[in-house]
C-alpha positions in Angstrom: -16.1 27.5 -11.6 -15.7 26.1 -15.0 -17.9 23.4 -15.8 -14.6 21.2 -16.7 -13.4 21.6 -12.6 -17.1 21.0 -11.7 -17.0 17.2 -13.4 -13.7 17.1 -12.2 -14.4 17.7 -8.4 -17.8 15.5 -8.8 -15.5 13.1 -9.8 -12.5 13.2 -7.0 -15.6 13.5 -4.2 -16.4 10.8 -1.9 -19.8 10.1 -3.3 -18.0 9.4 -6.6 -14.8 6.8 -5.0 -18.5 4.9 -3.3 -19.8 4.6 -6.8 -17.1 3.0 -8.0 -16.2 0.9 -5.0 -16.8 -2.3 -7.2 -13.7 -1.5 -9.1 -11.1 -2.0 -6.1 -10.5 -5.6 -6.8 -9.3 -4.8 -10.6 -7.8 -2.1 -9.0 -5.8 -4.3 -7.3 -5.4 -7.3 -9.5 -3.8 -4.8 -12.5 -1.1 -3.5 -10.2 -0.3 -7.2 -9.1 0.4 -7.9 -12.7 2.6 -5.0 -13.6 4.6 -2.3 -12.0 2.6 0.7 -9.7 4.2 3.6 -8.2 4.8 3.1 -4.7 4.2 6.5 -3.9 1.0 6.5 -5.6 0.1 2.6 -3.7 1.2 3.9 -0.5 -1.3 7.4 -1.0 -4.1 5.0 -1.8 -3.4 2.9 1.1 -3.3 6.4 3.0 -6.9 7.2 1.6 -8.8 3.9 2.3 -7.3 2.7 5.3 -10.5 3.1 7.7 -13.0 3.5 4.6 -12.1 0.6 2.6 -9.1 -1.8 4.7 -8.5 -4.5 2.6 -8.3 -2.2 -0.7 -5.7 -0.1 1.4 -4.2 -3.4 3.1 -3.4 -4.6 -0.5 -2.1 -1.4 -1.9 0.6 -1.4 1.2 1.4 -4.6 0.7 1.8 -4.1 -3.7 4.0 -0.8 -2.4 6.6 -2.6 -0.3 6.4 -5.5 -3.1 7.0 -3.3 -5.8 10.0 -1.2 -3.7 11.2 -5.1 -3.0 11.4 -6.2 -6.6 13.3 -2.7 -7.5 10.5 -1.1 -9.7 10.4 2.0 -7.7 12.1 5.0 -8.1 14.2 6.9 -5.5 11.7 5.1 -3.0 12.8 6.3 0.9 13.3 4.6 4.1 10.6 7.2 5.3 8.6 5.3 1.8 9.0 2.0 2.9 8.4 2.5 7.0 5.3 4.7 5.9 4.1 1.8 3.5 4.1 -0.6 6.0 2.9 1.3 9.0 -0.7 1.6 6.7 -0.8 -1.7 5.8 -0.6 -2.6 9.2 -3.1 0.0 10.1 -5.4 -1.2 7.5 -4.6 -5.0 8.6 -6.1 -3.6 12.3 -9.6 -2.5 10.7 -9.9 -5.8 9.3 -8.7 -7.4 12.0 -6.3 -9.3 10.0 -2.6 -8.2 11.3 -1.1 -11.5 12.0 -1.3 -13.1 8.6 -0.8 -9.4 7.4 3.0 -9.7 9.0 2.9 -13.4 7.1 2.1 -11.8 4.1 4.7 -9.2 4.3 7.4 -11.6 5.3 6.9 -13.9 2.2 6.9 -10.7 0.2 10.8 -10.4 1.8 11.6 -14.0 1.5 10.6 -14.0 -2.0 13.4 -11.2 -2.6 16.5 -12.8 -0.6 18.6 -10.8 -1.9 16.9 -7.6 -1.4 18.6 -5.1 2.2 17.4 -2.1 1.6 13.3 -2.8 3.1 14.6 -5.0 5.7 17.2 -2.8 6.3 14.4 0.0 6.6 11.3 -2.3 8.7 14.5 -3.0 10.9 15.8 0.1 12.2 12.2 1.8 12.8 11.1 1.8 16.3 8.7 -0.3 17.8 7.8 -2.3 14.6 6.8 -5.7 14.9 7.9 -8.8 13.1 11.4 -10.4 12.5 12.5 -8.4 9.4 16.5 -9.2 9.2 
């Protein structure tokens, strides 16, 4: 192993993401102020679900924001349903779901005009919240 994929796994391993823990928030604030990959929002909210909710619980919520306010590319109904079924997992570690579904709703109320994630939280199974 070169010593260039040694710092490089050092860096990607869980002892590392601890370390820098503090850094969530601006994490979180920079993708509020300008546009994120949902794919890559929705992997982080993958990733920190149980370890770190509300990090997660944010990212969800920035992915289905972003896909809302047309910034993401090619995004999927399998995108957006995936998005939102980690946020609400994250919302459930920190015990927070109801003003989760709040916070998701005024994310769809502030884009009236915007079918395509209603369309998407509407026709999955078993979701809940009023998404039409």
């Amino acid at each position: 192993m070169t010593l260039w994929r040694a710092r490089r796994a050092k860096r990607e391993s869980g002892l590392q993401r601890l370390k820098d823990a503090k850094l969530y928030g601006l994490a979180v604030k920079l993708a509020q102020r300008s546009p994120v990959d949902h794919r890559t929002l929705i992997r982080s909210a993958q990733e920190f679900a149980m370890t770190e909710p509300q990090f997660a619980l944010n990212s969800g919520l920035l992915a289905i924001y972003w896909i809302c306010a047309g910034r993401a590319y090619e995004a999927t109904v399998g995108e957006v349903q995936r998005a939102y079924d980690l946020t609400l997992q994250a919302a459930d570690t920190a015990q927070g779901t109801a003003s989760t579904l709040e916070r998701i709703q005024q994310i769809l109320n502030s884009f009236p005009q915007e079918r395509f994630v209603r369309g998407a939280l509407a026709k999955a199974s078993g979701l809940p919240g009023d998404f039409r």
